[in-house]
C-alpha positions as CSV (number, residue, x, y, z in Angstrom):
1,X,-26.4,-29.4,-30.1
2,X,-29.6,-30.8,-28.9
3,X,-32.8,-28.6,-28.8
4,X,-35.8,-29.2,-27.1
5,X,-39.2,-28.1,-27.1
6,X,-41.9,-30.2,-25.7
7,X,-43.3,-29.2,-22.8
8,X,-42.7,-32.4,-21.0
9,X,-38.8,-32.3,-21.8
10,X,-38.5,-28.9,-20.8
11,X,-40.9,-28.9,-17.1
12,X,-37.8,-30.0,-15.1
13,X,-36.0,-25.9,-16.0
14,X,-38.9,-24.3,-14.7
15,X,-38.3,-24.9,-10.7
16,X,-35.1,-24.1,-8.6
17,X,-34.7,-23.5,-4.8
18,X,-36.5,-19.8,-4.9
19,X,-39.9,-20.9,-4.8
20,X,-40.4,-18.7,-7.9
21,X,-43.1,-19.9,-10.4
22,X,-44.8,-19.3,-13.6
23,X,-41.1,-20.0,-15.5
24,X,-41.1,-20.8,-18.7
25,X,-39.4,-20.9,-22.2
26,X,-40.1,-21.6,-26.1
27,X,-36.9,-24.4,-26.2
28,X,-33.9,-25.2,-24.6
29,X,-30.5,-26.2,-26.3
30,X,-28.5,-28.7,-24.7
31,X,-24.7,-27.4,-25.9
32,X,-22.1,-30.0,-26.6
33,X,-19.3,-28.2,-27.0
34,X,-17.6,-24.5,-27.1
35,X,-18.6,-24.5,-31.1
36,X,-22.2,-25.2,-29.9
37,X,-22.2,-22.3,-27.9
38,X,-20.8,-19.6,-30.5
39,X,-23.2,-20.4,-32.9
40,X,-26.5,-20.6,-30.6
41,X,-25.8,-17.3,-29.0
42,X,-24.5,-15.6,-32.9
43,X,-27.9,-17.0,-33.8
44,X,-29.9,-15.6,-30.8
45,X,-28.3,-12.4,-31.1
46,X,-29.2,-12.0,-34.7
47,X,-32.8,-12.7,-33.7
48,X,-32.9,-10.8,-30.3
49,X,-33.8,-14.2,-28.4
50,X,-33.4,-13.9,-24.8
51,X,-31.0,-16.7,-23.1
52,X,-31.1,-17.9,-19.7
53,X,-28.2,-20.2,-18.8
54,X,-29.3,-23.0,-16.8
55,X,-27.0,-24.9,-14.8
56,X,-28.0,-27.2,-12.2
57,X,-30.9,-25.0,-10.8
58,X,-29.6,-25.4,-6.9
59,X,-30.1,-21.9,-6.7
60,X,-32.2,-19.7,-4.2
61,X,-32.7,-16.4,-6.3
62,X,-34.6,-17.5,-9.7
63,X,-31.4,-16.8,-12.1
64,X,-31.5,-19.5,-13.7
65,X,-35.5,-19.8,-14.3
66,X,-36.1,-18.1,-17.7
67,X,-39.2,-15.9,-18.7
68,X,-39.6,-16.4,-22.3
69,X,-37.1,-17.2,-24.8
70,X,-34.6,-19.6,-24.6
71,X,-32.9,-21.7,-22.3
72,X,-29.2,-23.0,-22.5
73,X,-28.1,-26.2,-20.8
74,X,-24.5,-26.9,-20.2
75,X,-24.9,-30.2,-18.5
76,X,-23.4,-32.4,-21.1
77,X,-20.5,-30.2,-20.3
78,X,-18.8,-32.1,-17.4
79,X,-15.4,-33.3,-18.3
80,X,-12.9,-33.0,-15.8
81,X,-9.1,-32.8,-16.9
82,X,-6.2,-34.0,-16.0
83,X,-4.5,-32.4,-12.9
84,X,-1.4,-30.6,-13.2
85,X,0.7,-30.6,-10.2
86,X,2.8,-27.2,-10.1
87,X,5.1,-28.2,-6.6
88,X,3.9,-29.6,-3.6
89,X,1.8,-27.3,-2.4
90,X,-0.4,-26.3,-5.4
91,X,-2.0,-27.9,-8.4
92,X,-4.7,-27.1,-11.2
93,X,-8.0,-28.9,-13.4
94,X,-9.6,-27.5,-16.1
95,X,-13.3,-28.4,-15.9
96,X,-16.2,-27.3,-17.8
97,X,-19.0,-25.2,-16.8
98,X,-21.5,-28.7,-16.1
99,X,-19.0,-30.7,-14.3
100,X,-20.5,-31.1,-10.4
101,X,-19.2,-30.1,-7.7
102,X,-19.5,-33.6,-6.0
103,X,-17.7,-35.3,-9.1
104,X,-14.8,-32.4,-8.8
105,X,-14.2,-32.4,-5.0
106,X,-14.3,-36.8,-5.3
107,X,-11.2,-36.7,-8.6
108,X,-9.3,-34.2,-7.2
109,X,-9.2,-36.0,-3.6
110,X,-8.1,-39.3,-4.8
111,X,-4.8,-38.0,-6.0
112,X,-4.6,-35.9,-2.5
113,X,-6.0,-32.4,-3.5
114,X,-9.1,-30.1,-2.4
115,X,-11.1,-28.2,-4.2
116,X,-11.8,-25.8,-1.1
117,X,-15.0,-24.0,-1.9
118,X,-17.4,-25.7,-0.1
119,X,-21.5,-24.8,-1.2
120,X,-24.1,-26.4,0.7
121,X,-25.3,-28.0,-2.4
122,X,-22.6,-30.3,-4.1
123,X,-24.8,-31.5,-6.6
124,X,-24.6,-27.4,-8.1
125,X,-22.5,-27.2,-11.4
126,X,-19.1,-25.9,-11.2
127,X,-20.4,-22.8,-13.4
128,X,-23.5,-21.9,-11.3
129,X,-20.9,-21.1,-8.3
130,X,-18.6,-19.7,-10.8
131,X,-21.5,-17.4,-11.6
132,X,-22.7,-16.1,-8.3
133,X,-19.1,-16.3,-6.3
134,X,-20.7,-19.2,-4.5
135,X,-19.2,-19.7,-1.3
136,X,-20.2,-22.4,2.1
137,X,-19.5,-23.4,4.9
138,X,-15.2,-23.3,4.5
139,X,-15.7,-19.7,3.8
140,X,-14.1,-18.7,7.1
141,X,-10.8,-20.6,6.4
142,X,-10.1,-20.6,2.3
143,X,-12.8,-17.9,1.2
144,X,-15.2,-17.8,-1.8
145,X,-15.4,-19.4,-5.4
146,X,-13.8,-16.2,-6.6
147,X,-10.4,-16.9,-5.0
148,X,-9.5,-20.5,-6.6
149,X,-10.2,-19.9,-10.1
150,X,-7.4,-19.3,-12.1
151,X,-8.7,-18.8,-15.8
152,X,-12.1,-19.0,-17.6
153,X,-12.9,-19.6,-21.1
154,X,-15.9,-17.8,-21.7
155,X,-18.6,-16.8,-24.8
156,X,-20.2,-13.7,-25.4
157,X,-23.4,-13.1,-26.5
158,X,-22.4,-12.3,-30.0
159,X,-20.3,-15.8,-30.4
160,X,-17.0,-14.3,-29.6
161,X,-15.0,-16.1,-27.3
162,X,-12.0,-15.4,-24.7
163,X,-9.7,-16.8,-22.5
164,X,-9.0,-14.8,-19.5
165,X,-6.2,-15.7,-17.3
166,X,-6.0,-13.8,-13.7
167,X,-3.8,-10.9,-13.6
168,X,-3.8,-10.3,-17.5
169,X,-6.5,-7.6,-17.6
170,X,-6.7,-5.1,-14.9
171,X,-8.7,-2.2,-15.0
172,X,-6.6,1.4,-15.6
173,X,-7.5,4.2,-12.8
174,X,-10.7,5.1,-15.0
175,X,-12.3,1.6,-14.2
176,X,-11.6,0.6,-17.6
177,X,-10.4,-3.1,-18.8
178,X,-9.4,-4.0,-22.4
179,X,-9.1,-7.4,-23.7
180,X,-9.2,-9.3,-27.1
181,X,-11.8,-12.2,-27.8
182,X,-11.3,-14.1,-31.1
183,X,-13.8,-11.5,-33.1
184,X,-11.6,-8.3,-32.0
185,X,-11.0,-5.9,-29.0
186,X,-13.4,-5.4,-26.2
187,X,-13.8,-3.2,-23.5
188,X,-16.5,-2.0,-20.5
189,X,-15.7,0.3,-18.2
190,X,-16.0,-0.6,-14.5
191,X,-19.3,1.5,-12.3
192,X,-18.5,4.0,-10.0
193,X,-20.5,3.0,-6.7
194,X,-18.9,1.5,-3.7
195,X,-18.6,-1.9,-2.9
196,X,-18.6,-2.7,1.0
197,X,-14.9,-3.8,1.5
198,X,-13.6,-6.5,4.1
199,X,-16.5,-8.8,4.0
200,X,-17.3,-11.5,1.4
201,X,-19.4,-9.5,-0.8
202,X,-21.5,-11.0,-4.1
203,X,-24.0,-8.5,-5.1
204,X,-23.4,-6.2,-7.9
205,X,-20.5,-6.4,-10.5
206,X,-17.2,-6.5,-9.2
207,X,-15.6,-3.2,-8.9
208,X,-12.8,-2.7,-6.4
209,X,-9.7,-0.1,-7.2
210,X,-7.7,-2.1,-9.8
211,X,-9.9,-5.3,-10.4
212,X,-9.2,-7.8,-12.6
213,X,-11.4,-8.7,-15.7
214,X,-11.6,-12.7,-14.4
215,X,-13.0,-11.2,-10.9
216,X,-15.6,-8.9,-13.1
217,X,-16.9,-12.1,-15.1
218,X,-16.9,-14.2,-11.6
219,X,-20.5,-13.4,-9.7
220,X,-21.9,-11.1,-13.0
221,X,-24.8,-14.4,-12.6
222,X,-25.2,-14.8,-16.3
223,X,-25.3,-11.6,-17.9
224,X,-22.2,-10.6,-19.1
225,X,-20.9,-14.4,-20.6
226,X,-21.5,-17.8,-20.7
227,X,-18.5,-19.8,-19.0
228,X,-17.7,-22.9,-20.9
229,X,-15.0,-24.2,-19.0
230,X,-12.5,-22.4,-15.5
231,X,-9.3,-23.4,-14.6
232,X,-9.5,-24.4,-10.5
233,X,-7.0,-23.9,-8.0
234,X,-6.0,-26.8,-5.9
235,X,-4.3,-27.1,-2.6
236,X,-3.4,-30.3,-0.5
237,X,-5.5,-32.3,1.4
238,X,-6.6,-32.4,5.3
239,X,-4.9,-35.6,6.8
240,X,-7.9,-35.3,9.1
241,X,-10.3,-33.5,11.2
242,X,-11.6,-32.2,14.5
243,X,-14.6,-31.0,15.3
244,X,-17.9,-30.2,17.5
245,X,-21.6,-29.1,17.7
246,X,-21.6,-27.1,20.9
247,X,-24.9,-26.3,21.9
248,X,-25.8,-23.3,24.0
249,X,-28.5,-22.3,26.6
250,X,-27.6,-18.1,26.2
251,X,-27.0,-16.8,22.9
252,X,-24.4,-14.2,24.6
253,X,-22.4,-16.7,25.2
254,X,-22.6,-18.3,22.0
255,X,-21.4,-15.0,20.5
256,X,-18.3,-14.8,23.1
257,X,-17.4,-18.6,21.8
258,X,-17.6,-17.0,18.4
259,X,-15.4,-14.2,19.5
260,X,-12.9,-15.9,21.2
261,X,-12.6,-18.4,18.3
262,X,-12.5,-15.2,15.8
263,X,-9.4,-13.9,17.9
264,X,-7.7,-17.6,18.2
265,X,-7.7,-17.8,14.7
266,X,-6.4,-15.0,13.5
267,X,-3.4,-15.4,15.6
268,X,-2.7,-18.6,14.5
269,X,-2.5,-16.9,10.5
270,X,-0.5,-14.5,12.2
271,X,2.1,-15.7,13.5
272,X,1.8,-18.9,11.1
273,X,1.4,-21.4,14.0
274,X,1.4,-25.2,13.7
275,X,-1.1,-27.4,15.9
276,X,-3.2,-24.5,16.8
277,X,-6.9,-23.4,16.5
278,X,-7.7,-22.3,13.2
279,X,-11.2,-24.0,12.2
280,X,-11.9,-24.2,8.1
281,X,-15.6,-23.4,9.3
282,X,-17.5,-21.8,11.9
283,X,-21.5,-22.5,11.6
284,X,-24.3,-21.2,13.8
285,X,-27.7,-22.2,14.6
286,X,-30.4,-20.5,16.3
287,X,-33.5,-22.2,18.4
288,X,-35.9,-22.3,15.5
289,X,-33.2,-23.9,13.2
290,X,-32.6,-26.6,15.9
291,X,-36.8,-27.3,16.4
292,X,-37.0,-27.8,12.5
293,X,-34.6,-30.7,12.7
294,X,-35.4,-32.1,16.5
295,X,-37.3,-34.8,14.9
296,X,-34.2,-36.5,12.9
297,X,-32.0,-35.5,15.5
298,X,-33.7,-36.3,19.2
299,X,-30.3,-36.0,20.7
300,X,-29.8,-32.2,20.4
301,X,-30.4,-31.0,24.2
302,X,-33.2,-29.6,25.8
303,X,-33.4,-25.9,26.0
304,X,-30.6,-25.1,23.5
305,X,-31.3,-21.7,22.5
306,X,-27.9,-22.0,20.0
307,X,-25.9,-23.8,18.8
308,X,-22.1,-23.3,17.0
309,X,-20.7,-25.8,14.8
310,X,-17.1,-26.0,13.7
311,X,-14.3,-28.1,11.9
312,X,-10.4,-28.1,11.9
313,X,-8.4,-29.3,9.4
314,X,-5.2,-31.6,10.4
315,X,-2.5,-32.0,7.9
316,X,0.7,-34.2,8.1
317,X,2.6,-31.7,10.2
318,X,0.3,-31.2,12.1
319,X,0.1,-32.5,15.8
320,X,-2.8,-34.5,16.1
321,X,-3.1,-35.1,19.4
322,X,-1.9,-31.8,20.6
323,X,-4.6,-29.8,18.3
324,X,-7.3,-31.9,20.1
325,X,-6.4,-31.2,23.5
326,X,-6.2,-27.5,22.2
327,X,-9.6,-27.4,21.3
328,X,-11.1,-29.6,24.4
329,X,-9.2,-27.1,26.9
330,X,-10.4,-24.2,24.7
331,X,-14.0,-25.5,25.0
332,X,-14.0,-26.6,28.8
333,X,-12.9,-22.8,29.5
334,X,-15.5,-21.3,27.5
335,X,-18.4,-23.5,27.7
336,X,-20.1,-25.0,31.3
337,X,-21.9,-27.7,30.5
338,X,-19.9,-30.6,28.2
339,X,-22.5,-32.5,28.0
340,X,-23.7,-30.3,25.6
341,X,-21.3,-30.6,23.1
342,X,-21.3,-33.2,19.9
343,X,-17.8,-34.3,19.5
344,X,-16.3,-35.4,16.1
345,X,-12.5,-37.0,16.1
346,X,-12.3,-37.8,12.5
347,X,-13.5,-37.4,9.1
348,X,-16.5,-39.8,9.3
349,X,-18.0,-38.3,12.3
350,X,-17.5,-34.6,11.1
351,X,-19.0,-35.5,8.0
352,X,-22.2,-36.5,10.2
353,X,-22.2,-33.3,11.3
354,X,-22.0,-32.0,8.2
355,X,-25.1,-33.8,7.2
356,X,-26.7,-32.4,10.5
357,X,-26.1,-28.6,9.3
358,X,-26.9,-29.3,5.6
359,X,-30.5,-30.8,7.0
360,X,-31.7,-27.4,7.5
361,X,-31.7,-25.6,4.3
362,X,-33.2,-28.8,3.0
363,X,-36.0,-28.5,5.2
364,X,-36.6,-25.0,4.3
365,X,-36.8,-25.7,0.9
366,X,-39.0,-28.8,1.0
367,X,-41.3,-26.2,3.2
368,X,-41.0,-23.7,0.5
369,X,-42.2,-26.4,-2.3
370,X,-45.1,-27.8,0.2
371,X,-46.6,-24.0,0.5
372,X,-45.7,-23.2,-2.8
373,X,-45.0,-19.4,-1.9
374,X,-41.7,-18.0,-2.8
375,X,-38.7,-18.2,-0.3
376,X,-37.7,-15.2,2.0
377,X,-34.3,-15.6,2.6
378,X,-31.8,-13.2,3.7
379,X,-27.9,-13.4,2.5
380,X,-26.4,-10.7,4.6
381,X,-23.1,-10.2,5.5
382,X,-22.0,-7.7,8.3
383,X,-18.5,-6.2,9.4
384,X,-16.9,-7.3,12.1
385,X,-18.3,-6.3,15.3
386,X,-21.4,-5.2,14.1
387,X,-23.1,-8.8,14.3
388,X,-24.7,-8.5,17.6
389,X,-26.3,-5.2,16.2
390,X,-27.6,-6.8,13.4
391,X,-29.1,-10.2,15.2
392,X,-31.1,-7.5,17.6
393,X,-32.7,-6.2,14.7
394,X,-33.7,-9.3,13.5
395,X,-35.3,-10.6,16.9
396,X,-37.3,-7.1,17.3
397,X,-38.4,-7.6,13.1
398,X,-39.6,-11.4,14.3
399,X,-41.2,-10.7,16.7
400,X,-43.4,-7.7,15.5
401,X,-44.3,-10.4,12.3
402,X,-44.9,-13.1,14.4
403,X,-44.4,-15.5,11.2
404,X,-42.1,-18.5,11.8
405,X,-38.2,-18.0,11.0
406,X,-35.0,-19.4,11.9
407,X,-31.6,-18.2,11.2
408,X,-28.5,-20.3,10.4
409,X,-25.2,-19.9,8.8
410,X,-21.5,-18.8,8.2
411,X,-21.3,-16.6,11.8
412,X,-17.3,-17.2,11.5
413,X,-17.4,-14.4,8.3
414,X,-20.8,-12.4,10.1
415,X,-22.8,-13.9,7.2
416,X,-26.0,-15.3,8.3
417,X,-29.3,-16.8,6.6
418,X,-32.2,-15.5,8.0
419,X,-35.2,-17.4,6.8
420,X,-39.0,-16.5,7.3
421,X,-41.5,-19.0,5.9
422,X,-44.2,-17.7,4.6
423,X,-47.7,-20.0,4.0
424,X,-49.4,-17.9,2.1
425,X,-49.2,-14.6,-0.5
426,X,-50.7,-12.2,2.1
427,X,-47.9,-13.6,4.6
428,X,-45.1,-13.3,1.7
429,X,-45.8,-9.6,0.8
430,X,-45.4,-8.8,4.6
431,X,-42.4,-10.6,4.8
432,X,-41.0,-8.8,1.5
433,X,-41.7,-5.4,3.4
434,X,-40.4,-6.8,6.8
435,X,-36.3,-8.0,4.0
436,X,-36.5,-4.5,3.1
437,X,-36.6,-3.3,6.2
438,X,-33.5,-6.0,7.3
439,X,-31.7,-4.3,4.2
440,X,-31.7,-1.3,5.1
441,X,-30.2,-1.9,8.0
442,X,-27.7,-4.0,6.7
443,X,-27.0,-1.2,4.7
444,X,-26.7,0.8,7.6
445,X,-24.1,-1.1,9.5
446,X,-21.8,-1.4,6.3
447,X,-22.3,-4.8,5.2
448,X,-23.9,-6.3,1.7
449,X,-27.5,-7.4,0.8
450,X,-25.7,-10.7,-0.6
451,X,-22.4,-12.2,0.5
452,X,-22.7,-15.5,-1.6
453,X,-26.0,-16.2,-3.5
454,X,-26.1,-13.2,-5.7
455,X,-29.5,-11.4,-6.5
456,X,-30.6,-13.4,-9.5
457,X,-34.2,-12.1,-10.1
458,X,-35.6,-12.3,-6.8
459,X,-33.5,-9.9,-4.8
460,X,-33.8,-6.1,-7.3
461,X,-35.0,-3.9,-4.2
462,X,-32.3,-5.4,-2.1
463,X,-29.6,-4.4,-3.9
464,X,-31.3,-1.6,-4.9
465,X,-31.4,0.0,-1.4
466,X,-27.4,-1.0,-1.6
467,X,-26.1,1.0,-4.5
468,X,-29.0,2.5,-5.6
469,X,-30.8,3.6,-8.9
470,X,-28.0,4.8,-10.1
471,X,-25.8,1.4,-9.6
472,X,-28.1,-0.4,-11.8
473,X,-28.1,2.6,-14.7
474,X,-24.3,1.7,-14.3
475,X,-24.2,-2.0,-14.6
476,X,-26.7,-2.0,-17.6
477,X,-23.8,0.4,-19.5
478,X,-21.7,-2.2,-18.6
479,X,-23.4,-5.3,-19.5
480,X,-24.5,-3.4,-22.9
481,X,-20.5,-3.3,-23.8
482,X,-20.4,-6.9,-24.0
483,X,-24.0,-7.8,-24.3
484,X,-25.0,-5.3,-27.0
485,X,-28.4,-7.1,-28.3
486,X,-29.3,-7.6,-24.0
487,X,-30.2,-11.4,-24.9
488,X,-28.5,-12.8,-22.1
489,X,-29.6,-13.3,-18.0
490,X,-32.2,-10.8,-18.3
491,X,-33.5,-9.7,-15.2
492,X,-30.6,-11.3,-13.4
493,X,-29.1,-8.6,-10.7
494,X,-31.2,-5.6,-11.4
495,X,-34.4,-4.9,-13.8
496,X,-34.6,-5.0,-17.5
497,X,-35.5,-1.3,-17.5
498,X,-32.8,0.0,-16.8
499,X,-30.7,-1.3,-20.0
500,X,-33.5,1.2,-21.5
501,X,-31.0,4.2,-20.3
């Protein structure tokens, strides 16, 4: 292992896409191997050292930013395996926790696999997404991180290691899950509060009716483990892909294109149709998002109030042609004005658009580093049919702030980012009061605080006003089963007080 401790060699940890400052550490340990790993966190443990993993540091809530203590690196941790092809329609890799997701997505596709998951960032480590249940843009078609992992080999914080394999450990009818690491038999027992069910959920630990230990460990944002290395799930390759930016003067009818999309799509799994509309992604944009990029992109029209971006897949059995004149007669029913619609007829020009949508989180966050004020971001996720409800809260909350924001994101699965840039601290603390409010009402309608960045150590009173005081007395009992000397993620997903109880 490599340690570090100048200040110089260590500066680069302190900053990820929260805005949050003031981070800071007493050295970080670049790990080599699994062996590295046992031994650090043995050695922290013994000493009571706190240990923030670092991964990449693409992400928006501050878990990977350490306060005190010591920081472990897994990015000389990238190998990517062999992969192993189990029939035609399925295949695996074994990668460890530093490989990118770039590097993954760009082997895999050269023998003619996916890697579905689709984050905004590919330049995020495999095990930062594996950590918060990262999800993106393809959400709507082959779901979350969660879903394509098939193993992880993982280290506790007292050294012991463990390979979990899904559907080996699933917890009994009291929320309990026993397993074996190399040092002996573990167990935790699962909380008691309610997750919001039918929407992509990653806040809190995972505890639906009969969960599996490898979906417990998956989106637990570096408390419970460190993941050395996860075994991915792999399916075939697109041959090709349609697509369009349709751009929209009245948001009602944006959310009827949405609607009527929704509705296609879900036939089309249905009844398992070929050649029909079933989009891997359905991406919205509202006026503000559009003004913040009008400058790199002149060509978006005049007056668009909205606009919806999506993307189908075509596969070797699929009709091409067909599926496009599917989509056009689709569009020319449901939208007036074609004009106003970007079209894409292959991979090149989709991946344009691709750039196009990925523009406007990256203009957020270069505004966040410019005003140096921590980011307000909302994660939400809704249930279906409750979007509008949700969107007309957010206009009346806008308005009465009068601070700029824009809203963007995965409409197809009701999961939106609602971003409010804040210039200064007096600004920020209304806009804290203002996400507590948006909360609540998310709350309200059924949906989560965080479909897919987790809460990391920005978002406590979120989640907080989602399972309560008594969620977070539950997942520190938890975490202390297989964190005993509480040395790792601290602060990460609710406050360090609580592991007090």
């Amino acid at each position: 292992m490599i340690i570090k401790k100048s200040k110089d060699a260590m500066q680069h940890y302190f900053e990820d896409n929260s805005g949050i400052t003031g981070a800071f550490a007493d050295f970080v340990c670049l790990a080599q191997n699994e062996d590295d790993i046992c031994s650090f966190l043995a050695d922290m443990s013994r000493s009571k050292i706190p240990v923030t993993v670092a991964g990449a540091l693409t992400g928006n809530t501050g878990s990977g930013l350490a306060f005190g203590g010591a920081i472990l690196s897994l990015e000389q941790m990238n190998q990517i395996g062999d992969i192993e092809v189990a029939d035609g329609k399925e295949a695996f890799v074994k990668v460890q926790a530093g490989a990118r997701i770039s590097d993954i997505k760009d082997k895999v596709k050269k023998e003619g696999w996916m890697y579905a998951p689709d984050p905004t960032e590919y330049t995020a480590f495999i095990g930062g997404n594996i950590s918060t249940n990262a999800s993106g843009a393809r959400g709507f078609k082959f779901g979350a991180t969660r879903k394509h992992v098939c193993a992880l080999e993982v280290v506790f914080s007292d050294g012991s290691k463990s390979f979990i394999e899904r559907g080996k450990h699933i917890a009994n009818n009291k929320g309990i899950i026993k397993f074996n690491s190399d040092k002996g038999e573990k167990f935790i027992e699962l909380p008691k509060y309610v997750l919001p069910k039918n929407i992509k959920n990653a806040a809190g630990y995972y505890n639906y009716p009969n969960a599996d230990l490898i979906d417990v460990l998956i989106g637990s944002d570096g408390t419970l483990c460190v993941i050395e290395s996860a075994i991915l799930n792999l399916i075939p390759h697109f041959k090709e892909v349609f697509g369009a930016v349709v751009f929209f003067e009245n948001l009602d009818k944006c959310y009827d294109f949405v609607k009527k999309i929704k509705i296609n799509a879900a036939k089309t799994k249905q009844e398992n149709l070929k050649s029909s509309i079933n989009p891997m992604s359905v991406e919205f944009f509202d006026k503000n998002a559009l003004s913040l990029v009008e400058t790199i992109y002149p060509d978006i029209p005049k007056n668009s109030n909205a606009a919806v971006m999506f993307e189908q897949d075509i596969y070797g059995d699929d009709d091409e042609t067909l599926l496009n004149e599917i989509w056009i007669a689709f569009i020319e029913k449901e939208v007036v004005d074609l004009e106003k619609i970007w079209f894409a007829e292959n991979l090149d020009q989709m991946e344009k658009f691709r750039t196009f949508r990925h523009k406007i989180p990256e203009c957020v966050n270069e505004i966040i580093k410019k005003n140096k004020v921590p980011k307000i971001g909302t994660d939400f996720a809704v249930p279906e049919g409750k979007l509008a409800n949700i969107m007309d809260f957010l206009r009346a909350e806008f308005e009465k702030i009068g601070i700029f924001n824009l809203v963007f994101g995965h409409i197809g699965e009701n999961h939106l980012h609602a971003n409010i840039l804040a210039q200064t601290q007096t600004e920020y603390e209304k806009c804290k009061s203002m996400y507590i409010e948006i909360a609540k009402k998310v709350v309200e309608l059924g949906g989560t605080v965080s479909a897919e960045h987790g809460i990391g150590k920005s978002r406590h009173i979120f989640l907080e006003k989602m399972l309560g005081e008594n969620g977070f007395i539950e997942m520190a009992k938890l975490k202390k089963a297989l964190d005993p000397a509480n040395i790792l993620g601290r602060s990460n997903i609710f406050p360090e007080k609580y592991l007090l109880y």
